[in-house]
KEMI-464366 format. One record per residue: residue number from 1; x, z, y of N, C-alpha, C in turn. Coordinates in Angstrom, 2 decimals. Atoms other than C-alpha are relative to their C-alpha. Layout:
<recs>
+-----+---------+---------+---------+---------+---------+---------+---------+---------+---------+
| num |     n_X |     n_Z |     n_Y |    ca_X |    ca_Z |    ca_Y |     c_X |     c_Z |     c_Y |
+-----+---------+---------+---------+---------+---------+---------+---------+---------+---------+
| NUM |       X |       Z |       Y |       X |       Z |       Y |       X |       Z |       Y |
...
+-----+---------+---------+---------+---------+---------+---------+---------+---------+---------+
</recs>
This chain:
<recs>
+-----+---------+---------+---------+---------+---------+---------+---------+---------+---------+
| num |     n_X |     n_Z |     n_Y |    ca_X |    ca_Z |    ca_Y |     c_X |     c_Z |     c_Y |
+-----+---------+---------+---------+---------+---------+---------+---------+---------+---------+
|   1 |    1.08 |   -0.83 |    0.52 |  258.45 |  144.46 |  -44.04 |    0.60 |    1.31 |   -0.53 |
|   2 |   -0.91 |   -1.71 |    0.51 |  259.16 |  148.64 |  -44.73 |   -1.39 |   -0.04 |   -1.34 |
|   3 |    0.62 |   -0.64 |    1.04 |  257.66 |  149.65 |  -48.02 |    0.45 |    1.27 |    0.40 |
|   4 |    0.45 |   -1.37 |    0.33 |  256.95 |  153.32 |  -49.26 |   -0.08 |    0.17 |   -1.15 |
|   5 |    0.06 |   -0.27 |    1.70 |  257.80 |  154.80 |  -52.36 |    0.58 |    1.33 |    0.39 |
|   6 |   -0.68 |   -1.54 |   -0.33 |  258.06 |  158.91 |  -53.40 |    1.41 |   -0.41 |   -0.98 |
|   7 |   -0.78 |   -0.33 |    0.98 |  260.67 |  159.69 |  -54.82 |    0.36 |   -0.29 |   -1.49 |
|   8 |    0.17 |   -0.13 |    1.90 |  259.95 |  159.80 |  -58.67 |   -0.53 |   -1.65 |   -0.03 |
|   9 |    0.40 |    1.03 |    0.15 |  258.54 |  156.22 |  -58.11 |    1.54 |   -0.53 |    0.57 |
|  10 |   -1.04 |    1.12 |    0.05 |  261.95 |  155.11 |  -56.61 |    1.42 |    0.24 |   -1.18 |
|  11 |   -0.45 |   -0.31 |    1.07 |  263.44 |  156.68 |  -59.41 |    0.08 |   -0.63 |   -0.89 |
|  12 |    0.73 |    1.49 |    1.09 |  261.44 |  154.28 |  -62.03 |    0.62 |   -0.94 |    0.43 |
|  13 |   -0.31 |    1.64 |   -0.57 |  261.97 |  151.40 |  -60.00 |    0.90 |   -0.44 |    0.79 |
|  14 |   -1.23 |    0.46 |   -0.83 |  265.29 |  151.38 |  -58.61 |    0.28 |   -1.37 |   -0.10 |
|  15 |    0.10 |    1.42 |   -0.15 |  265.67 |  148.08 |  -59.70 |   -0.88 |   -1.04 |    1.06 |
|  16 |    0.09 |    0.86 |   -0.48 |  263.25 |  146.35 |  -58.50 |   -0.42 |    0.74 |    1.39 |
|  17 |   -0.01 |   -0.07 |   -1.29 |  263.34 |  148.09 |  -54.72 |    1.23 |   -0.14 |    0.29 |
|  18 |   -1.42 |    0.53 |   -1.13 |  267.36 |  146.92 |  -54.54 |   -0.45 |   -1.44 |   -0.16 |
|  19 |    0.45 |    1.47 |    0.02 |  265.61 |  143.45 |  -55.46 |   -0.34 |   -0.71 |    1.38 |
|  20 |    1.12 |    0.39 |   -1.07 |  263.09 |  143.62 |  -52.81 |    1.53 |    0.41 |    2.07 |
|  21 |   -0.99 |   -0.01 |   -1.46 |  266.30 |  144.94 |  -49.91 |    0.89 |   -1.24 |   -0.67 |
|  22 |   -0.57 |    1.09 |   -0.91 |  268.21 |  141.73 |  -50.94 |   -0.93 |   -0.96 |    0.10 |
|  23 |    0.85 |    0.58 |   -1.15 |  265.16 |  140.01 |  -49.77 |    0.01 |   -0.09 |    1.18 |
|  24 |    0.22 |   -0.99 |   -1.06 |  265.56 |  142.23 |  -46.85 |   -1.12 |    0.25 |    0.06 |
|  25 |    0.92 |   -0.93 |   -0.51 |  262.87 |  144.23 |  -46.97 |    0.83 |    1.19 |   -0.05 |
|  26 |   -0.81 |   -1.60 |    0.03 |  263.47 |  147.79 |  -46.52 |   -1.31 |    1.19 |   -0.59 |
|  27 |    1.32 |   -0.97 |    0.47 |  261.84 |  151.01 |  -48.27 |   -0.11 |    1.25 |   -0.11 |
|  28 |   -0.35 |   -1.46 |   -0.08 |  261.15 |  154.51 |  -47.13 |   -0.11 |    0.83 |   -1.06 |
|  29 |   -0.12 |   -1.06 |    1.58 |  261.65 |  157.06 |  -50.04 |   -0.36 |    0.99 |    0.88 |
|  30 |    0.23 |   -1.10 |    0.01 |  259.90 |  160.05 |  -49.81 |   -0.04 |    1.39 |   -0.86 |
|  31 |   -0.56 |   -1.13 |    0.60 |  260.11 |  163.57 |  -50.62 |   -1.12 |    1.08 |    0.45 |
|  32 |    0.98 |   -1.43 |   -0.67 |  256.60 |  166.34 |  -50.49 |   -0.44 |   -0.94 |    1.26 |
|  33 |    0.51 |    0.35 |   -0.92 |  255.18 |  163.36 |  -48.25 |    0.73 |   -0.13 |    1.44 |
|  34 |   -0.57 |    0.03 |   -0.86 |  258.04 |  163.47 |  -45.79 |    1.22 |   -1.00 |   -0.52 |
|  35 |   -1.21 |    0.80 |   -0.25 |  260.61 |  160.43 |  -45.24 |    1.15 |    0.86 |   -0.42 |
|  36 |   -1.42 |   -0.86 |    0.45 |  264.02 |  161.41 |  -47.04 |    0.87 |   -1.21 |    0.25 |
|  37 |   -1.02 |    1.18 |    0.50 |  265.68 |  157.92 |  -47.25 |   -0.19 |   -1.08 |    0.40 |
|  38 |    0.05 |    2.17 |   -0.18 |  266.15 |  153.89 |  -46.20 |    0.39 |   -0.29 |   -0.79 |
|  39 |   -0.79 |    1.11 |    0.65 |  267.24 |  151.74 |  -48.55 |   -0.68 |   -0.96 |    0.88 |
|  40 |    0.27 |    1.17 |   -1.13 |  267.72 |  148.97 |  -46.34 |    0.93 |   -0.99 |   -0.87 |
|  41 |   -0.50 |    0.75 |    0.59 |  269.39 |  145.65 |  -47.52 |    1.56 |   -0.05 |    1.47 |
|  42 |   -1.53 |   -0.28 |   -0.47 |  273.47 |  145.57 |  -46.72 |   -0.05 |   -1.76 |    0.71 |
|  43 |    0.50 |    1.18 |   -0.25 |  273.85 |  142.79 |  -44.14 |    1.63 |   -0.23 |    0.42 |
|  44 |   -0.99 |    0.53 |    0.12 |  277.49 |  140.81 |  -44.12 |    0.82 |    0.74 |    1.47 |
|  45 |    0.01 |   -0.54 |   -1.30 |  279.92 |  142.47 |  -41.60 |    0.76 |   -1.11 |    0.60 |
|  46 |   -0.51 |    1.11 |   -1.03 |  281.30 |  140.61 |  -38.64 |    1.49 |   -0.28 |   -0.02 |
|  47 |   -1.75 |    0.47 |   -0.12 |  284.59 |  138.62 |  -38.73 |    0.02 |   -0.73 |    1.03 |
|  48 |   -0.49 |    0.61 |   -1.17 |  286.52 |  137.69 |  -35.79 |    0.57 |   -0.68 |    0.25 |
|  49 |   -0.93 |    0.82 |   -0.14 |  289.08 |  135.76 |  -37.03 |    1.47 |    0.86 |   -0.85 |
|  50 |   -1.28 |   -1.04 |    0.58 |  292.39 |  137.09 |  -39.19 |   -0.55 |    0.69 |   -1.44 |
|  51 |   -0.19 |   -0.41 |    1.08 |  292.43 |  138.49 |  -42.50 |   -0.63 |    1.46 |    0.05 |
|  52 |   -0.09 |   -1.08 |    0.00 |  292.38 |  142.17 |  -41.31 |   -1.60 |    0.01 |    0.89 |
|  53 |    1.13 |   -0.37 |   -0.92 |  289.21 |  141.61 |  -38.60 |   -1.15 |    0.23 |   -0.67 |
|  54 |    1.02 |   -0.65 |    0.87 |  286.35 |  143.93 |  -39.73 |    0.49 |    0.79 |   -0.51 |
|  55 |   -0.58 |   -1.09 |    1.42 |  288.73 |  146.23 |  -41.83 |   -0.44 |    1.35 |    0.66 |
|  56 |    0.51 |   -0.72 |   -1.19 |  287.56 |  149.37 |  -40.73 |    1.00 |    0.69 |    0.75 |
|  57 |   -1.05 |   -0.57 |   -0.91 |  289.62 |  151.08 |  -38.13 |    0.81 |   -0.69 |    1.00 |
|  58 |   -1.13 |    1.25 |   -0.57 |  291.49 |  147.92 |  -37.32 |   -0.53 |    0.03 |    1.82 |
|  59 |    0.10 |    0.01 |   -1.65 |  289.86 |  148.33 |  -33.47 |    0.54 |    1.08 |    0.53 |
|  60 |   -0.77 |   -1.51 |   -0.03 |  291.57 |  151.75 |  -33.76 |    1.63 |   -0.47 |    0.73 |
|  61 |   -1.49 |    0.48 |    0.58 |  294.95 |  150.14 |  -33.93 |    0.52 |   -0.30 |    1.64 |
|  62 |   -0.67 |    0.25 |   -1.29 |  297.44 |  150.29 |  -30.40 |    0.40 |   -1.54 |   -0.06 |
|  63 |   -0.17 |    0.69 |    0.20 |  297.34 |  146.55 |  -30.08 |    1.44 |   -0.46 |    0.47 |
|  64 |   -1.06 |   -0.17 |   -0.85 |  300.42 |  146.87 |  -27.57 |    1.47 |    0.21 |   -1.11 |
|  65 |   -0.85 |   -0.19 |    0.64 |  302.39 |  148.46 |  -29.99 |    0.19 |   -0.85 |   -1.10 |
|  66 |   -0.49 |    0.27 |    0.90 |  301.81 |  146.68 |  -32.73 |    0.95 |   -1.23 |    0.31 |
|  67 |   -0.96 |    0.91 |   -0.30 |  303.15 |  143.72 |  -30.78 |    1.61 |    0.03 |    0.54 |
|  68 |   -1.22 |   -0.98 |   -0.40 |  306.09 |  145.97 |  -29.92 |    0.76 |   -0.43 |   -1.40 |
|  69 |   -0.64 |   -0.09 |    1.11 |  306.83 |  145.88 |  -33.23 |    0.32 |   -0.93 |   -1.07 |
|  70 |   -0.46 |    1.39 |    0.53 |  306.72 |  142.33 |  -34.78 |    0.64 |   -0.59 |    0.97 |
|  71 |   -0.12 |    0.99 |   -1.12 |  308.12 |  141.03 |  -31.37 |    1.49 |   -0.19 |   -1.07 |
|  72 |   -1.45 |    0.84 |    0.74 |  311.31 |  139.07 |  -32.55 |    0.86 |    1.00 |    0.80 |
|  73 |   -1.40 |   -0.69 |   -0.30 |  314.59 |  141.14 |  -31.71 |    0.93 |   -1.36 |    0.25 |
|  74 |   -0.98 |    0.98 |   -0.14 |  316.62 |  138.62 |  -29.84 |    1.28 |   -0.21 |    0.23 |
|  75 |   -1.27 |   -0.34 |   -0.55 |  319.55 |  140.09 |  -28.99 |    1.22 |    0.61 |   -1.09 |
|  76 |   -0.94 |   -1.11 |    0.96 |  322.72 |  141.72 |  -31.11 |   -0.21 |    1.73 |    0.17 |
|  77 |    0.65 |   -1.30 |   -0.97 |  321.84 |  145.02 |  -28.59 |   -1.13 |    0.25 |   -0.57 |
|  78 |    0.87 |    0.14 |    0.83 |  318.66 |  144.78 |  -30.26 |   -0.37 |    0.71 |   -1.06 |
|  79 |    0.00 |    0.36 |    0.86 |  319.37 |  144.42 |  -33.36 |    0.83 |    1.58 |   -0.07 |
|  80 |   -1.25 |   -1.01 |    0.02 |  322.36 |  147.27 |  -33.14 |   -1.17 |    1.56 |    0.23 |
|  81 |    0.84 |   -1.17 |   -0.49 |  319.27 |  149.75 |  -31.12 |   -0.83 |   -0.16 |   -1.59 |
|  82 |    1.19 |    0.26 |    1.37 |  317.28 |  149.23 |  -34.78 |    0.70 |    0.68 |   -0.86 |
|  83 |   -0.68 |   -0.25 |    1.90 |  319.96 |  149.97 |  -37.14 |    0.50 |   -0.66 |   -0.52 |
|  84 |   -0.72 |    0.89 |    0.84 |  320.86 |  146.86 |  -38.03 |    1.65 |   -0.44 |    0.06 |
|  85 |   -1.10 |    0.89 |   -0.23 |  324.61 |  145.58 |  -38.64 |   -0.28 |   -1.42 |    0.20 |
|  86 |    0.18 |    1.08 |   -0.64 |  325.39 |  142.80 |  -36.66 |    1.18 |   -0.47 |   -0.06 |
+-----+---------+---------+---------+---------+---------+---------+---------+---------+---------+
</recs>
């Protein structure tokens, strides 16, 4: 259900129209009779699995590389191309 409230009324009653979005309803705020605003109710974001899934950006992320970069170093050659004493 969308409610309708101006402005100066969601002003008053901020309370109880974040009440009514975690209901989920949602409620247009207006402004001089013209739509300015949603308050809509915040709805859980999607996890995929992992700690980090959902973080934002994380689909950003060169998945290639990052496995580049935890891969185990198995070699002394390796280990020596890194920096490390061996």
């Amino acid at each position: 259900m969308t409610n309708h409230s101006t402005l100066a009324e969601a002003k008053a009653r901020l309370s109880a129209l974040v009440s009514q979005a975690e209901r989920g309803e949602e409620t247009i705020i207006t402004r001089h009779g013209k739509p300015v605003a949603k308050l809509v109710p915040v709805r859980p974001a999607r996890r995929q699995g992992g700690e980090l899934a959902g973080a934002p950006g994380w689909e950003n992320f060169d998945h290639a590389e990052i496995a580049r970069i935890f891969a185990p170093l198995t070699t002394d050659e390796e280990l020596r191309a890194e920096g490390w004493e061996v």
